[in-house]
C-alpha positions as CSV (number, residue, x, y, z in Angstrom):
1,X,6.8,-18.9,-8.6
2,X,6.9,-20.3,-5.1
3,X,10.2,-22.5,-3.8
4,X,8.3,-25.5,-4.0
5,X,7.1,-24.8,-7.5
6,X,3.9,-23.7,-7.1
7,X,2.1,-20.5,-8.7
8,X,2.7,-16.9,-6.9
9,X,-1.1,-17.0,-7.0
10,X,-0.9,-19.8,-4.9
11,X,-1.2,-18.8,-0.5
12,X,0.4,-16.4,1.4
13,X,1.6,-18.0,4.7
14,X,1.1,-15.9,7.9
15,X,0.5,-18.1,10.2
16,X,-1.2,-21.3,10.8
17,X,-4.8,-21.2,9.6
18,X,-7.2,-22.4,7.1
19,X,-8.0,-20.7,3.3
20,X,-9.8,-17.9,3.0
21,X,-10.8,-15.9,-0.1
22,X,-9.4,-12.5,-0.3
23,X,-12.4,-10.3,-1.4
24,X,-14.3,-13.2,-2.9
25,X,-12.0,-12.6,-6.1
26,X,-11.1,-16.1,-6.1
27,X,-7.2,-16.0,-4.5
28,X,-6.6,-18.2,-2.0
29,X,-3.9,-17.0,1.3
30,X,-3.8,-19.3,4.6
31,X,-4.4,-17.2,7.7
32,X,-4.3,-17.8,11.4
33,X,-6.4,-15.6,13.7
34,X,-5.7,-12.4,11.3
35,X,-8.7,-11.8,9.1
36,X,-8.7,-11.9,5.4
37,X,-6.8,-8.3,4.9
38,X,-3.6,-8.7,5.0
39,X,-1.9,-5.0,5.6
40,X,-3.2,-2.9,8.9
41,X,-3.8,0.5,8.7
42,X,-3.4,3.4,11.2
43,X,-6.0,3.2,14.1
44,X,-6.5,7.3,13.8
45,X,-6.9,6.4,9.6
46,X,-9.7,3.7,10.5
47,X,-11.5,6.1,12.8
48,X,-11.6,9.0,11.2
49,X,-13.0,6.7,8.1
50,X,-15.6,6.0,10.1
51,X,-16.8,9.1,11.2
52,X,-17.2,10.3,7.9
53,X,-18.8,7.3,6.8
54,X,-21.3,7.8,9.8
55,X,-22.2,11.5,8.4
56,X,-25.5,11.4,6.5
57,X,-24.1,13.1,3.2
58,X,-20.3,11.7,3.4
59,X,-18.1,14.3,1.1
60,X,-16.2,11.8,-1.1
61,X,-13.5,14.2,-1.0
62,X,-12.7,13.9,2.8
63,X,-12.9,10.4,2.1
64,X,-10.4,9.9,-0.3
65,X,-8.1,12.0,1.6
66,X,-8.6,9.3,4.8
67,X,-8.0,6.6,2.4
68,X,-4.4,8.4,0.8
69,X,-3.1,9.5,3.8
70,X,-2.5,5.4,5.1
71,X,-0.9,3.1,2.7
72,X,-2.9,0.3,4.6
73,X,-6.0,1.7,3.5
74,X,-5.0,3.0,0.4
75,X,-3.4,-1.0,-0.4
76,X,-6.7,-2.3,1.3
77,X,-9.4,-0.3,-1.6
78,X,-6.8,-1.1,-4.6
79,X,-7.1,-4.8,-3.8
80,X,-11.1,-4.6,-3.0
81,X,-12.0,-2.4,-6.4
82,X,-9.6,-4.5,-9.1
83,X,-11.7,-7.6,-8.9
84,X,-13.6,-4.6,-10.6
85,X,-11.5,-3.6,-13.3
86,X,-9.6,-1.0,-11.9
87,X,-7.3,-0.9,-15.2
88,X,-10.2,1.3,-16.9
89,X,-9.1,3.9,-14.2
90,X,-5.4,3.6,-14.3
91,X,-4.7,3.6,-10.8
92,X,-6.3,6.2,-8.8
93,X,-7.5,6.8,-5.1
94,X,-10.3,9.2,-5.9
95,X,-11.4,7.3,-8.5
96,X,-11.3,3.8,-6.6
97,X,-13.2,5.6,-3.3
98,X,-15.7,6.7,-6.1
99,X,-16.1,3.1,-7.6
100,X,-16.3,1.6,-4.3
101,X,-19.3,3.3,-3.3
102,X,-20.6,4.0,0.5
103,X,-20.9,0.4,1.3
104,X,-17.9,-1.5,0.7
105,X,-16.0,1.1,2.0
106,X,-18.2,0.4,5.4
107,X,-17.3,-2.7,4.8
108,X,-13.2,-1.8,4.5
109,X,-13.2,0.2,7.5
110,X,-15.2,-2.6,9.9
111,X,-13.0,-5.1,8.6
112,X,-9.4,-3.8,8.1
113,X,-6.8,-4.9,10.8
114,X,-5.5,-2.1,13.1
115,X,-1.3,-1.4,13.1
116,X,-2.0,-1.0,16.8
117,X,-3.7,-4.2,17.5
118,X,-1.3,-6.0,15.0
119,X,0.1,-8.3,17.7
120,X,4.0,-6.0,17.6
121,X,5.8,-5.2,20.1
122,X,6.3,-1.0,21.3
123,X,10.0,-1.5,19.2
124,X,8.1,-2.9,16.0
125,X,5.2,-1.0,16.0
126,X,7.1,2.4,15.9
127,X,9.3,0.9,13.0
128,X,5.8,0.3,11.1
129,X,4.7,4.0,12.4
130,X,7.5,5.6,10.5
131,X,7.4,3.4,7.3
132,X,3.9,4.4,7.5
133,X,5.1,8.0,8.1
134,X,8.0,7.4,5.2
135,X,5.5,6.7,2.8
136,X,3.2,9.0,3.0
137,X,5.9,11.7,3.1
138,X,7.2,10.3,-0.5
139,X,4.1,10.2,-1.9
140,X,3.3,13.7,-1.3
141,X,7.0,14.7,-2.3
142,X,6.5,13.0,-5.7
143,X,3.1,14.3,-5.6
144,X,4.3,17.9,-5.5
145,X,6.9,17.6,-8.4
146,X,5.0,15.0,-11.2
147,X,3.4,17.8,-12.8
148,X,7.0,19.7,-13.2
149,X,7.8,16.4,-15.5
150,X,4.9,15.6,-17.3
151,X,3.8,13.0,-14.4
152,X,0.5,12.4,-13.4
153,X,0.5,13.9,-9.9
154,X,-2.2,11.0,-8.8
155,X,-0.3,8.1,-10.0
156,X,3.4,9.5,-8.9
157,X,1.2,9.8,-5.2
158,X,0.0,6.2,-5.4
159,X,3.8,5.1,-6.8
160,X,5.6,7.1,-4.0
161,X,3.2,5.5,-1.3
162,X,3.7,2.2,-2.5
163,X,7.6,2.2,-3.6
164,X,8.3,0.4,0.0
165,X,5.9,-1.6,-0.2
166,X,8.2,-4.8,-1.2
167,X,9.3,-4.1,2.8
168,X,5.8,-5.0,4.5
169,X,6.4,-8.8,4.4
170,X,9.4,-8.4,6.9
171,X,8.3,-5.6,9.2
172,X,4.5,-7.4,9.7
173,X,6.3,-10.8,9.8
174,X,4.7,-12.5,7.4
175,X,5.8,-16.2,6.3
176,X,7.3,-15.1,2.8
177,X,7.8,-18.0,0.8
178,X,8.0,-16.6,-2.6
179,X,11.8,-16.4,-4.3
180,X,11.2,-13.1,-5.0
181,X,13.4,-11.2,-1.9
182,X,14.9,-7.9,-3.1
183,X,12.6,-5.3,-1.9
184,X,11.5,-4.3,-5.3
185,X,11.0,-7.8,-6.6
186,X,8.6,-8.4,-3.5
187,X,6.7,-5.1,-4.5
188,X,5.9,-6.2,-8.0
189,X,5.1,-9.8,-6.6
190,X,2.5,-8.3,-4.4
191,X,1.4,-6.2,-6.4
192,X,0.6,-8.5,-9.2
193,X,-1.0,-10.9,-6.3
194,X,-3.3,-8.7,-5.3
195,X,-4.5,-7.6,-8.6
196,X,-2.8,-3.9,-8.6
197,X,-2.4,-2.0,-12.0
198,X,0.6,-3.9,-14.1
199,X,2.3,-0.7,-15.2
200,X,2.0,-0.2,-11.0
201,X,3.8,-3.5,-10.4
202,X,6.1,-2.8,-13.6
203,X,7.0,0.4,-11.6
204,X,7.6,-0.9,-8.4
205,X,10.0,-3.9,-9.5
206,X,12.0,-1.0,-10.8
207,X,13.2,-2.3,-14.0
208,X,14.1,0.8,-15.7
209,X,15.4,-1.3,-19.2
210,X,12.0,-2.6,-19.1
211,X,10.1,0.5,-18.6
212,X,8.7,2.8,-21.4
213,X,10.0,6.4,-21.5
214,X,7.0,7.9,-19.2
215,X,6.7,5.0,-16.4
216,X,10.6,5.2,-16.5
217,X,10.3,9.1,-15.8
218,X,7.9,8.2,-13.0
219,X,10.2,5.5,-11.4
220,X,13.0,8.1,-11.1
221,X,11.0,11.2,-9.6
222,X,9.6,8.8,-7.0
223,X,12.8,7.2,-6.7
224,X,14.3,11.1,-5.7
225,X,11.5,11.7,-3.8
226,X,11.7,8.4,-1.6
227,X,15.9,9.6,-1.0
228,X,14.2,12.9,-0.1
229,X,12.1,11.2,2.5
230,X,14.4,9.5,3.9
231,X,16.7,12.8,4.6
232,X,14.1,14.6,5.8
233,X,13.1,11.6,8.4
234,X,16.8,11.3,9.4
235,X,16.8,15.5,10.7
236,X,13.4,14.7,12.0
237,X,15.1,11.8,14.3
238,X,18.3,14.2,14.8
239,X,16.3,17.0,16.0
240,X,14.4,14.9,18.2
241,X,17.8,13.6,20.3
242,X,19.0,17.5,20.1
243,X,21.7,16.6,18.2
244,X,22.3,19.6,16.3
């Protein structure tokens, strides 16, 4: 619920600008001069996209590999495919890329914003270069361990790439007016916005007490694996300024 009482489902404020329809599923956002997808994706993401959407037989394979490796893109294809009913898939990449087809993911890689082109300064735009970094580097660390607890490796990849995702409100600088501020609470408000999985959105607003036994196991590996991350990123950065 918005401030001024109106439905989460209401608009999105980024800037000034006039409604749009995001994917024509029939939820309004207010945007300026940004077009109607709100989370950029790595120019080097978007262009290799491309090319393997240019090839004559595209290997669906490579593609959903593109798409995973971004959480723009991988955020972008969630939101375009559940106007579909992407419940009857659980949440999965490979699955989504597959039930997308050829076309509309044309259509997401000639539309999608680029982080580079994202109006940030050099400062900001490395911040969003490392929590695009961080992310994909806790995805593939819960990824690697979901099988060892009886987690789906696909959904603990898609749950680890998405645990920050309550974050991208601040470092794109959107207008947030929802009341919903702790990181986690923004997650699940986005996610249930845009139409993502609810046992996703459940997860992400990291209600353990609310959880049933095998979401609540998924919550906690990806939970270890985003701590993981996070160490890993710090000796990155120390070994960088030769501080060892």
């Amino acid at each position: 619920m918005l401030a001024n009482g109106k439905s989460d489902r209401a608009y999105l404020v980024v800037s000034h600008g006039v409604p749009v329809s995001d994917y024509d599923c029939g939820i309004p956002f207010e945007y300026g001069s940004a077009p109607p997808l709100a989370v950029p994706a790595m120019a080097d993401s978007v262009l290799l996209l491309q090319v393997f959407l240019s090839c004559p037989a595209a290997n669906l394979n490579s593609l959903t590999e593109v798409v995973r490796n971004d959480i723009g893109l991988t955020i972008e294809l969630l939101r375009m495919v559940s106007q579909e009913n992407i419940e009857a898939n659980g949440f999965s990449i490979s699955k989504s890329v597959i039930h997308a087809g050829i076309h509309k993911l044309s259509r997401l890689g000639s539309q999608i914003q680029l982080l580079s082109s994202h109006g940030r300064s050099k400062t900001s735009l490395r911040e969003c270069e490392r929590f695009w970094s961080h992310a994909r580097l806790t995805a593939l660390m819960a990824e690697e361990h979901a099988g060892k607890i009886g987690c789906d490796p696909e959904e603990a990849y898609i749950a680890g790439l998405l645990f920050r995702m309550g974050e991208l409100p601040s470092l794109l600088g959107w207008d947030w007016r929802f009341n919903a501020t702790r990181s986690s609470e923004v997650a699940g408000t986005l996610a249930r916005m845009w139409g993502l999985p609810d046992r996703l959105a459940e997860i992400l607003e990291g209600d353990e007490f609310q959880l049933p036994s095998s979401s609540r196991t998924l919550l906690q590996l990806v939970r270890v694996a985003d701590q993981q991350a996070c160490r890993v990123q710090g000796l990155v950065k120390k070994y960088a300024r030769g501080a060892f």
